[in-house]
N, C-alpha and C positions, 0 to 999 in steps of 0.2 A: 513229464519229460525228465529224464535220468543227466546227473552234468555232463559225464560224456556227449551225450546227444545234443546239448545244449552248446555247449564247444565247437561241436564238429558242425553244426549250423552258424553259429557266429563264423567260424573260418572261410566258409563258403559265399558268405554277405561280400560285399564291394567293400566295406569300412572292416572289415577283419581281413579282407584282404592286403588291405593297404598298410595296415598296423602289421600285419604277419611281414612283411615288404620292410619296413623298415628298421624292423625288430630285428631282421635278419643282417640292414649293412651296417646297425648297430655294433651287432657280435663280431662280423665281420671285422670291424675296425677296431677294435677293443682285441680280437687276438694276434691283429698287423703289429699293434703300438707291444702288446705284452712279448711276442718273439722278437721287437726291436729292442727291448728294454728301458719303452719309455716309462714302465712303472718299477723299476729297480730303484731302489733308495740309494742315493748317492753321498759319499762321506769325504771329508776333507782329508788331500795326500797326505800321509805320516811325515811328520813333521811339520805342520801348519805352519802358515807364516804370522810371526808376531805382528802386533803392530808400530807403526812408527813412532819413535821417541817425541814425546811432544817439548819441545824447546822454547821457554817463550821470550819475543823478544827485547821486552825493555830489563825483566830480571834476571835472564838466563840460567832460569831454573830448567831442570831436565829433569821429564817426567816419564817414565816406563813400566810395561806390566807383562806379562808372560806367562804360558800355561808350561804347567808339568808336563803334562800329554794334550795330544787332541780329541784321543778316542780311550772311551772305557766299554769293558766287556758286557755285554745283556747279563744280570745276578748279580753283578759284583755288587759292593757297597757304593760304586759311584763317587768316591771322594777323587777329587784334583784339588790341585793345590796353583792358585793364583798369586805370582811374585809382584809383589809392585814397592819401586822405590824412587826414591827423588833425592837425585843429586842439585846439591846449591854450588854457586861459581866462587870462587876465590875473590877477594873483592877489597882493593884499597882505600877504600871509603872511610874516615875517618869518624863517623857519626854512627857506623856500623860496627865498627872494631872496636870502639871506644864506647859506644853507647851510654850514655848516665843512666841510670837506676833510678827507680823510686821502689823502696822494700819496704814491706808493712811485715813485720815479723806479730805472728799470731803465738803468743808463749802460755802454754797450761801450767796455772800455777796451780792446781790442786794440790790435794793433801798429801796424794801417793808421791810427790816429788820432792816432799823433803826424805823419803828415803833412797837409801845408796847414793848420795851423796848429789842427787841429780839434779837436784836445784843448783847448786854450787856450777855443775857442768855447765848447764846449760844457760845460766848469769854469765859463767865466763867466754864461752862460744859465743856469745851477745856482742861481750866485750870485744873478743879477737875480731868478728865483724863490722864493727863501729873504727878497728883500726885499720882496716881496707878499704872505706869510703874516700871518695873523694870529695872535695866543694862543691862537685856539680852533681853531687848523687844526695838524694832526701831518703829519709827514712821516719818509720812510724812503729809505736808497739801498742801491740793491742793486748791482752792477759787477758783470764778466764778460769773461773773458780765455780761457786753457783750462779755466777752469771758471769759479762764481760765488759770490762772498762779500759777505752782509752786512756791509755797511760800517756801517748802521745803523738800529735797529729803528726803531720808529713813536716818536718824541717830540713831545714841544707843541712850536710855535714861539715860545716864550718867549725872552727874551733868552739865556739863558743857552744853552740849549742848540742857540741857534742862531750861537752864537757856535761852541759844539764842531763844528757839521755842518760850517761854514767852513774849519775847522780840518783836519777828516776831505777837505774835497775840495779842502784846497792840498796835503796830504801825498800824491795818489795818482798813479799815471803811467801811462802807458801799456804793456800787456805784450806775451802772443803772437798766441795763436788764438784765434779767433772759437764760446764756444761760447754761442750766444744760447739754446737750449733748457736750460743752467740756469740761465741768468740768469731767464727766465720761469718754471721750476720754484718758483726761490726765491720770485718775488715772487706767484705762486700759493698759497703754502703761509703766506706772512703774509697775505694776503690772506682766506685761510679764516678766521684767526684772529678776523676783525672783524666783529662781530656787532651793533654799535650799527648801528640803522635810520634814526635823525634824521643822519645823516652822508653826504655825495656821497664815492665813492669813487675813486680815479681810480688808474690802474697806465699811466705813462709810459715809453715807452721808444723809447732814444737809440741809432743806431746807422749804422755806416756801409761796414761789409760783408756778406758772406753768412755764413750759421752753416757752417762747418767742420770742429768737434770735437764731439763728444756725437749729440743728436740734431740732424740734417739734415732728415728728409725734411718737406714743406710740411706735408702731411697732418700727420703728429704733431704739428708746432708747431701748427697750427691748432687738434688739438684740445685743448693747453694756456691755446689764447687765449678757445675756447669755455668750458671752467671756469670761466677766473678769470671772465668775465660771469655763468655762472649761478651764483658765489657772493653777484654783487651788484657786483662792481667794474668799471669801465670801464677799457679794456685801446685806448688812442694810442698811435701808430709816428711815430716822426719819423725820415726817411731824412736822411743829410749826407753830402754829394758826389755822386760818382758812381760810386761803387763797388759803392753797398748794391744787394739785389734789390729791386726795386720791388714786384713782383706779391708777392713773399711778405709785406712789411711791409704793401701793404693786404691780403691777405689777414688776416694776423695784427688789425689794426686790425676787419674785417667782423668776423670772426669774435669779436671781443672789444669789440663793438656802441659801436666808439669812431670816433674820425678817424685820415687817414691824411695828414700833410705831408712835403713832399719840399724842402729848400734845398742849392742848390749851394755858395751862396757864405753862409755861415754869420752875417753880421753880424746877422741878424735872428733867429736863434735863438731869443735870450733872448722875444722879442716872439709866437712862436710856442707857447711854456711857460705866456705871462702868459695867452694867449690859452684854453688848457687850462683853466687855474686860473678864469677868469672863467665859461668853460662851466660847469666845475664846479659854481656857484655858482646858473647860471641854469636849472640842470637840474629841469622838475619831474614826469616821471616817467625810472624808465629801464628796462631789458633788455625791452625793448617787441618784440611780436612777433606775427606776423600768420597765421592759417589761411585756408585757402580750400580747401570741398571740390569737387572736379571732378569732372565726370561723365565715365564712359566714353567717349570720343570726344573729350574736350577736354584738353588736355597744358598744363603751364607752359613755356614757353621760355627766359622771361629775367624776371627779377625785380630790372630797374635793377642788376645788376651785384651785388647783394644774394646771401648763400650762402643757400639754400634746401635741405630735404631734404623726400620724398617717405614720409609715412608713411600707407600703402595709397592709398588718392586725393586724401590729404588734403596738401597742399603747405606746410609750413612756412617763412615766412622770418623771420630773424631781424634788425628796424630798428632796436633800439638807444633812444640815450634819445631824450626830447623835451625841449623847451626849454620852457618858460614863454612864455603871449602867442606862437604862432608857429604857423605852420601845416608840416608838413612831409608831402609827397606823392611820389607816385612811382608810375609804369607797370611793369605786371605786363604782357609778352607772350607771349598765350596762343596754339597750332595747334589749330583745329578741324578736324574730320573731315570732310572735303571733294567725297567719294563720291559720295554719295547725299544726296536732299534729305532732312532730317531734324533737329529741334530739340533742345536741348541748353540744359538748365537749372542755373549754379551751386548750389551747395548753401550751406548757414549760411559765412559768412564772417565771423572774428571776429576781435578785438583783444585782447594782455593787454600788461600792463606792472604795474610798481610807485611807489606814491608814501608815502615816508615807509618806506618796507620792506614795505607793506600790496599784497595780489596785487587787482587789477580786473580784469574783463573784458566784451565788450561785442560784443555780436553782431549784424550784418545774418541775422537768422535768414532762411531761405529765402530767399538773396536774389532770387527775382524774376529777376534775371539771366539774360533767354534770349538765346540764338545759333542762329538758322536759319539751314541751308544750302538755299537756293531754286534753281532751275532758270536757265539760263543767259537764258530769254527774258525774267527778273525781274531780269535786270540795274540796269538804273535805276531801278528800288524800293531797288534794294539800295544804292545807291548816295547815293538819296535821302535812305535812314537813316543817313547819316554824321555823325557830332558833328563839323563841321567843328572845331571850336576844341581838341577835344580830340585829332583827330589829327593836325591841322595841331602843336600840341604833341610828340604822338608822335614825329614825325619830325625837328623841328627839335633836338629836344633829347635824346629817349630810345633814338631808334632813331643819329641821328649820334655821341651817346655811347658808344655799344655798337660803334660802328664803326671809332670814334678809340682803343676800349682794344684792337680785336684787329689794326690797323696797329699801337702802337704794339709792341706781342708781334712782329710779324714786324720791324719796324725793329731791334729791340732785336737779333735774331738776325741781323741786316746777308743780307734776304732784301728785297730793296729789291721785286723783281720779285710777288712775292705780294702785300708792300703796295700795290702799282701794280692788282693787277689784285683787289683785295678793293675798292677806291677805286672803278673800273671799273664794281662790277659792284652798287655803291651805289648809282652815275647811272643804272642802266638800271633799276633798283627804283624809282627815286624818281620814272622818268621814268611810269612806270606807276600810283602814288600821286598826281602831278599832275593825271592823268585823273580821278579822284574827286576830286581840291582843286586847281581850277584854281589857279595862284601858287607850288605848294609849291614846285618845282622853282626858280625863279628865288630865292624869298627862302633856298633852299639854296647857293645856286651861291656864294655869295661865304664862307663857311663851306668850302667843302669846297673851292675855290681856294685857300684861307689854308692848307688842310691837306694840298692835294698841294702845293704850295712849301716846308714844313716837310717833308715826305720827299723831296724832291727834291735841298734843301740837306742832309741829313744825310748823302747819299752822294755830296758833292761837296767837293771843296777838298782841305786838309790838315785832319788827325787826326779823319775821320770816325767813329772807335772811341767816340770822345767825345762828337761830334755823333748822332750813332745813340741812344748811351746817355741823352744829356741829351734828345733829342727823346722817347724811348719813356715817361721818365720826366712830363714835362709831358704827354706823351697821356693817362695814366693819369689823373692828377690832373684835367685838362679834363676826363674823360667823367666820373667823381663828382659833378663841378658842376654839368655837364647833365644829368645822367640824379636825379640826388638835390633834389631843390628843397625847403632847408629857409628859410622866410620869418619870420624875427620881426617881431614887433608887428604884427602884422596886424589884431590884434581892438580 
């Protein structure tokens, strides 16, 4: 018996009958729902609604996040750009304005700092900070050579014992090698020791080459700079000259949720410490840090230059303190899944930090947050939904930030030809970005003119080794400024 035959006899049985029967109100109902459009994909209206500011209420911090767009085209590269910032309240508190200090100043006295005069600098910027203390502020020095010895534990700034630290950093000189991983061990291990909450803590450190002896690699230091934050303390790199690593010192600085400065010419030093000292002060939360859970199909990219780690879909970055009265924001950019048309909802996006040594936290619960990938004839819906002001932002500042640190990584390695064609291949992104925001492209040009003539001069003339070096280092430091936007007195 041939299958047809075998077919045509199953259909004619009582139980094919019955299957035939209901195979039938199956399709039936299957092409009612398809000419209703119960299987059309549905996408969120252009211009989605944010979600609500979360406010919380014993600190009245204000915390908000917002998409560029709601919808990206099926092909595209899928990049949006997630704003999230956090305004702190103006606040007459006198233990907050005034806050006392405890500073452990971390100083490299290796061998490279008895040239160009930097040991002098940086003895005297010591000084100029020791005459900013007050009685209720303590301070400690820790140095580091081929290894690292407390010079001196956490004292008051009283006269007296501020006469002794004086004393401690005319007698000290400069030695051999470079071992910055104990110098930050030490000032980790005082650092644990300090438990008073009512106190800003700050871990400074001075330096002006690369680590050499002990621990080397970034990683490890890094995760020395992450401790000393999650004891509580805030962990500043100050680079001098041009010798030091740049990428490691602000790593060290991210990582230990402080600032990163870079001086060539040292006279301003002491102005850069006072500068510390005043943060210190105006700090009024700090080791602040941000979750966002992602849905399958949507990736973090870049978080403003910010170290982030991935715990299952949940992205953690860590921002470090906030200041009093001040708004401090920054672009998260995120890859959506680009394939197929198909929606894509963040999850609770939350805030924690500390105020007074007390833990907050504050959540965009479900944020609401969708990203449709639409078909390519929805183009100009998709286009429609664009936060002009806040990509036009994106680009000027978060996206050319993120561009200007990885020229300055190839300039630094004298690959002039890379940074030439990573520049290159910015204009031909951006030139595709101006089609959704007529203008960007032009209010870019004269920014990234400024910045191909700074790599163009760094591999011209004599002593381009320096030029390279000094250019890579001011790149770094520019993209923090774009890409990190912290605003005081705002409110």
């Amino acid at each position: 018996m041939n299958v047809l035959t075998r077919f045509q006899s199953f259909g004619r049985s009582r139980r094919g009958g019955i299957l035939a029967l209901l195979l039938g109100i199956l399709a039936t109902v299957i092409w009612v729902q398809v000419r209703a459009g119960a299987f059309t994909t549905v996408y969120p209206q252009v211009g989605g609604i944010d979600p609500q500011p979360s406010v919380h209420p014993r600190t009245g911090v204000k915390f908000q996040a917002s998409l560029s767009q709601p919808m990206i085209v099926q092909g595209s590269d899928g990049t949006v750009y997630l704003n999230l910032s956090v305004i702190t309240p103006k606040t007459s508190r006198p233990d907050i304005l005034r806050m006392p200090t405890d500073i452990i100043v971390v100083l490299d006295r290796s061998g490279s700092m008895a040239e160009d005069n930097k040991w002098m600098f940086a003895t005297q910027a010591v000084h100029s900070l020791l005459d900013r203390l007050t009685p209720s502020d303590r301070i400690a020095l820790v140095t580091f050579d081929t290894g690292a010895r407390v010079q001196s534990r956490l004292v008051w700034a009283n006269e007296t014992n501020i006469q002794r630290f004086r004393n401690i950093v005319n007698s000290l000189s400069p030695g051999s090698s470079t071992n910055l991983g104990d110098g930050l061990l030490a000032a980790e291990r005082m650092a644990a020791a300090l438990r008073v909450s009512e106190r800003s803590r700050r871990v400074i450190l001075l330096s002006d080459g690369e680590a050499n002896v002990g621990i080397v690699h970034p990683v490890e230091l890094a995760a020395i700079a992450r401790r000393i934050a999650d004891q509580g303390s805030v962990l500043s790199t100050v680079g001098m000259g041009l010798g030091f690593n740049e990428t490691l010192m602000a790593s060290l600085a991210d990582n230990g949720m402080g600032s990163f400065s870079y001086l060539e010419h040292l006279e301003s030093l002491g102005t850069i410490l006072a500068q510390e000292l005043d943060d210190s002060r105006d700090v009024y939360a700090d080791s602040s840090q941000m979750r966002i859970q992602l849905p399958i199909g949507v990736e973090l990219v870049e978080a403003a230059g910010y170290p982030f780690v991935l715990e299952g879909r949940t992205a953690v970055i860590r921002t470090g303190q906030l200041f009093q009265d001040s708004q401090k924001s920054f672009m998260a950019t995120l890859r959506v899944a680009n394939h197929v048309p198909a929606e894509y909802t963040l999850g609770n996006i939350d805030l924690s930090y500390r105020v007074d040594g007390r833990s907050y936290k504050q959540e965009l619960k479900s944020s609401g947050l969708t990203i449709a990938c639409v078909p390519a004839e929805r183009k100009d819906e998709a286009v429609a939904s664009i936060d002009k002001d806040l990509y036009r932002n994106a680009w000027l500042k978060n996206n050319l930030g993120s561009v200007m640190r990885e020229v300055g990584d190839f300039v630094r390695r004298g690959d002039r030809e890379q940074a030439q064609e990573l520049l290159k291949d910015y204009r031909e992104r951006l030139e595709e970005a101006d089609q959704a925001v007529p203008g960007l492209k032009k209010e870019a040009n004269s920014q990234l003119d400024e910045l191909e003539a700074k790599v163009d001069d760094a591999f011209q003339g004599p002593a381009q080794r320096d030029k390279q070096n000094r250019a890579a280092k001011s790149f770094l430091g520019e993209s923090q400024e774009l890409q990190r936007a912290v605003n005081k007195n705002t409110n």
